[in-house]
N, C-alpha and C positions, 0 to 999 in steps of 0.2 A: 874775504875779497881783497884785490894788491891794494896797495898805497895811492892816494891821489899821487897826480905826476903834472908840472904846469907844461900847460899846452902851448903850441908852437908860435902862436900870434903873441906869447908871452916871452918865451924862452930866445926865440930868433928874429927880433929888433934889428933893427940898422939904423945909422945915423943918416940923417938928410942933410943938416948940418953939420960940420964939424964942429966939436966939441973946444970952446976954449980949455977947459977949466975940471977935470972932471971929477975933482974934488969937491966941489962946488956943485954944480951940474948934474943934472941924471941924463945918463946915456943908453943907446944902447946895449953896450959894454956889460953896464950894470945890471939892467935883464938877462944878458946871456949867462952870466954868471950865479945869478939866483937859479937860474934855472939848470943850472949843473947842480950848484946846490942839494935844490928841493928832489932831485934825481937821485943823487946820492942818498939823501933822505931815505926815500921810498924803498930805495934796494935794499939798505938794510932793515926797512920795515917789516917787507916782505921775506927776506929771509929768516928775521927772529919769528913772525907767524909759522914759516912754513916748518919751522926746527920745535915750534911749541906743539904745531901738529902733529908731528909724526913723533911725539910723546906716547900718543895711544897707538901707538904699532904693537901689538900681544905678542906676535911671534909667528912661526913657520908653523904648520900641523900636518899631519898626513891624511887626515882624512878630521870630516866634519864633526863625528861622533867626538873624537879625539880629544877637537877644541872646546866642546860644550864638556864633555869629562872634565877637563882642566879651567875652566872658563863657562860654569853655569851663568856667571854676571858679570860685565864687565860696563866700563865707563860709558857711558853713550856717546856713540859716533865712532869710537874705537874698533881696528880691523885688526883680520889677523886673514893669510896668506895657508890657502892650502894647497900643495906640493905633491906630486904622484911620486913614485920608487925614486925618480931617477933625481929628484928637487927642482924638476922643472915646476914651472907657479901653475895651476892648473885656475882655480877661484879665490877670489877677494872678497870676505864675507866681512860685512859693519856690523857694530852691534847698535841697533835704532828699536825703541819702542820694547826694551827688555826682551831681544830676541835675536839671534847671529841672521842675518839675512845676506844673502847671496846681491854682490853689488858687482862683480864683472866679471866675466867667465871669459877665457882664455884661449876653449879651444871649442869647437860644434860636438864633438863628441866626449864626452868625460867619462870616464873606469870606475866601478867601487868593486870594494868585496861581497858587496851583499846590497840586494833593497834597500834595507836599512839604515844604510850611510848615504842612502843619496839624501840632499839638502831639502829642507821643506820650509819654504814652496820653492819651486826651481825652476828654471828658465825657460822662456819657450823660446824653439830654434834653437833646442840644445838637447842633442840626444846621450841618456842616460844610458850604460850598459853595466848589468850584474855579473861578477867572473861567476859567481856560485851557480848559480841558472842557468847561467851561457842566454842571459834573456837580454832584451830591448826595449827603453820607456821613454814615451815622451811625454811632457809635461802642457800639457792644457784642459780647458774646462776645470781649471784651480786643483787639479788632481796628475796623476803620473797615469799613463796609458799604457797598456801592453801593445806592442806593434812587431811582437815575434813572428812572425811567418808562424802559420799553422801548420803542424804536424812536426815540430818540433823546436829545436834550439835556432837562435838567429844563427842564418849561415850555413844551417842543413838542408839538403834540396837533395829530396832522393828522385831516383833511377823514372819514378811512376810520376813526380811531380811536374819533371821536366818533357815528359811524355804527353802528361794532360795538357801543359802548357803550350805545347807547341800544336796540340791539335787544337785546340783553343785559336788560336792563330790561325791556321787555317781557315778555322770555320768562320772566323767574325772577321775576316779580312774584305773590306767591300760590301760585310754585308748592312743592313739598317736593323737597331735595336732591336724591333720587331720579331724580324729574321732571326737574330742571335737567340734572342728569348724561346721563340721556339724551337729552336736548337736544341737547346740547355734543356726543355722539357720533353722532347722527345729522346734525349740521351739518359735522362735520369730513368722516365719510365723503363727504355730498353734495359739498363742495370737492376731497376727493381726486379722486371720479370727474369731476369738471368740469374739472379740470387735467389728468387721463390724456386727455378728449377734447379739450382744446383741444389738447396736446401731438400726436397724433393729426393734427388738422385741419392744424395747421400743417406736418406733414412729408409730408402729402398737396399742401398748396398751395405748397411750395419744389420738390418735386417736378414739380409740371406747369407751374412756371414755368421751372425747367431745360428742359425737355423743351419747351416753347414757344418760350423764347428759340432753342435749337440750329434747331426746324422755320422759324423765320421768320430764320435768318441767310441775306443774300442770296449769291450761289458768292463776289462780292469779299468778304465780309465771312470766311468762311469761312477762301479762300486769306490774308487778312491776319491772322486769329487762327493759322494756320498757321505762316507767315511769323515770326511775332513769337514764337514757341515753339524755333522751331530755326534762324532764319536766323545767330544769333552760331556755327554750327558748319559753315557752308558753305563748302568749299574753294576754292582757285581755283586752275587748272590754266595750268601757261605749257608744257608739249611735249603731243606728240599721241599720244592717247591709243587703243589698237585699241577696237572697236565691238565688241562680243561680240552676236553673230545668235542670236535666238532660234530654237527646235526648229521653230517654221512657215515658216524662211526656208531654201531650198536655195539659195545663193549665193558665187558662186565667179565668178574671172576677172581683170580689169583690174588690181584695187588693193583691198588689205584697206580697209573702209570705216573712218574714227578720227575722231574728235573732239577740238577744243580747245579750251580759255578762258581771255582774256585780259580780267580785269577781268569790262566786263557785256557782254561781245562773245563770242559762243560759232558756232562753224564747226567743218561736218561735209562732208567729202568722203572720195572714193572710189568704189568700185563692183562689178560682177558681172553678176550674169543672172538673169535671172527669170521663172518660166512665165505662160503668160500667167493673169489673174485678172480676174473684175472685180470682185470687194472687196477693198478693203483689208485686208492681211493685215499681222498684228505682226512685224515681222521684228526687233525687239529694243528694249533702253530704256536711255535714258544716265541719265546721275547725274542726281538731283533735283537737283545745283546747274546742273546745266547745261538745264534746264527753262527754254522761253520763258515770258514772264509769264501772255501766252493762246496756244491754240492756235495753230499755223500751220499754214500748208498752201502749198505750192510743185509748179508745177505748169509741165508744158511740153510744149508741141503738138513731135511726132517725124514728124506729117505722117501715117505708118502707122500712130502709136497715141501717147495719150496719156498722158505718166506722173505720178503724184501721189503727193506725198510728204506725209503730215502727223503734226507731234510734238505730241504733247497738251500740258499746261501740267503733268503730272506725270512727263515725258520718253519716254514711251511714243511710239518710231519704227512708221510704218503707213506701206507701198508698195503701192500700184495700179499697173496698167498694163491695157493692152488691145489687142487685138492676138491675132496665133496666133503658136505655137511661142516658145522661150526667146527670151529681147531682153538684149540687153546693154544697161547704163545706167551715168551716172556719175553723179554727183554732188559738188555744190561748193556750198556755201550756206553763207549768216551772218545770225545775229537777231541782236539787239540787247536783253536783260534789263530790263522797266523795274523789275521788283525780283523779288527772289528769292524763290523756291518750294521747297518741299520735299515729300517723298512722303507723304500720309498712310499710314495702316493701311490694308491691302489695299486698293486704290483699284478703282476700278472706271473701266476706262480707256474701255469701249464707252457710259459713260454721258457722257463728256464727246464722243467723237465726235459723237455725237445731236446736240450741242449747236450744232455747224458750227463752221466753219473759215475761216481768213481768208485769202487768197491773194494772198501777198505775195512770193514765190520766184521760184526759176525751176531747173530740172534742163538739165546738158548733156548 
């Protein structure tokens, strides 16, 4: 606190009488001059206090973190001066009660780098902004409060927000809370139902574009989506394998009919008997790895009747012949894979005959 200082009914005396004597005598004179005195006194009182004060000045800091880095403990009552880029003083932090505390702030709004530097506890009617977040805090209820605008950075206001906003205005312009309240709930509901049909719409129209893309995939297109799902588990066979005859073939005689593969070289002989037919009848199916890429068909003039042989592209084996009574036949033939195939789900093996055959064999 300053210096006593004597007061004016002290200092500013006058004489009523004239003084004979004033050696002698106490005068006016004499107060006035104590009281220049006792003034002088006090000035330099106050100024030796105010030079012993500002002892505990710490320094300038750029930011709060900075000063408790350098200055975990300091004198008490002792301040130090935080300064933004430019060294303008932004706050004046004491150190009271073993802790830097925030004693006057400079400006309504103050910059950090980060959450982190802002000062704790910190001012109220002083808004705090983070450069790293691009965010906005105010300081009450003893704690810092996010006061960002929703839906993004302080200071972003898009295209749609500025839209709600104004209709907003319109709607509650004049009107009673009431009013606006039902507003607000008959606009939210109308967005719910608008979002259950667009949701809706949209699983109708993935839907029939599933369902479109599969109707316009061409059979190549098909057999290579096939291909690409299961060809990394296609075996390859180097001995010969027996032919298992399906329940439409009576076949017996020469040589159990087998199959082989080497690489993309796949060979079937052997043979039997066969009554005579003129359609093609399933007489059994090799492994889908052993599938030509397209059908085939092998085929050989016997003079008395002609036999035909053809393996779908899902290995489904079909013999014809024609002719009377049982025929003995062999068989001996080799394709060549230009890429592998595998069985779909229940195939439908009379749909690919429809489709023809390419005759490229020959039967002994």
């Amino acid at each position: 606190m300053p210096a006593a200082r004597p007061s004016s009914n002290f200092k500013d005396k006058t004489n009523i009488t004239p003084s004979v004597n004033r050696k002698t005598e106490a005068t006016a004179e004499d107060f006035q001059e104590a009281g220049q005195i006792f003034d002088d006194h006090a000035n330099r009182i106050d100024q030796l206090e105010n030079e012993l004060y500002h002892q505990d000045f710490i320094g300038y800091f750029s930011s709060l973190a900075s000063l408790q880095a350098n200055y975990p403990t300091a004198p008490d009552q002792s301040f130090a001066i935080i300064v933004n880029g430019a060294n303008v003083p932004q706050e004046i932090y004491r150190y009271i009660n073993n802790t830097w505390t925030a004693s006057q702030t400079y400006k309504a709004i103050l910059t950090y780098p980060t959450k982190a530097d802002f000062p704790n506890p910190g001012q109220e009617e002083t808004l705090y902004f983070a450069k790293d977040n691009k965010k906005s805090w105010l300081w009450y209820d003893s704690k810092y409060n996010d006061i960002t605008p929703v839906g993004g950075a302080a200071g972003a206001v898009t295209a749609s927000d500025v839209a709600v906003d104004s209709t907003l205005l319109a709607q509650t312009d004049g009107a009673t809370q009431e009013e606006v309240n039902e507003d607000f709930d008959t606009a939210i509901t109308a967005n719910e139902q608008q979002a259950e049909e667009n949701r809706t719409e949209l699983e109708s129209l993935n839907a029939a574009a599933v369902k479109t893309t599969a109707q316009t995939l061409t059979p190549t297109e098909q057999q290579q989506a096939r291909e690409n799902i299961k060809a990394a588990s296609i075996p390859i066979y180097t001995d010969w394998q027996d032919f298992t005859y399906s329940s439409n073939a009576t076949l017996s005689g020469r040589e159990q009919l087998k199959y082989k593969k080497i690489g993309n070289r796949v060979l079937l002989k052997g043979g039997g008997e066969m009554n005579d037919s003129a359609n093609l009848v399933h007489i059994g199916t090799l492994p889908a790895s052993h599938a030509p890429d397209v059908p085939r068909t092998f085929v050989y003039d016997m003079q008395t009747f002609i036999m035909r042989l053809q393996i779908d592209e899902y290995g489904a084996v079909f013999l014809m012949r024609n002719g009377t009574g049982n025929k003995s036949f062999y068989i001996d033939i080799e394709f060549i894979q230009e890429i592998n195939y595998v069985t779909p789900v229940n195939p439908s093996t009379q749909q690919f005959i429809q489709q023809g055959f390419i005759e490229d064999g020959f039967i002994e």
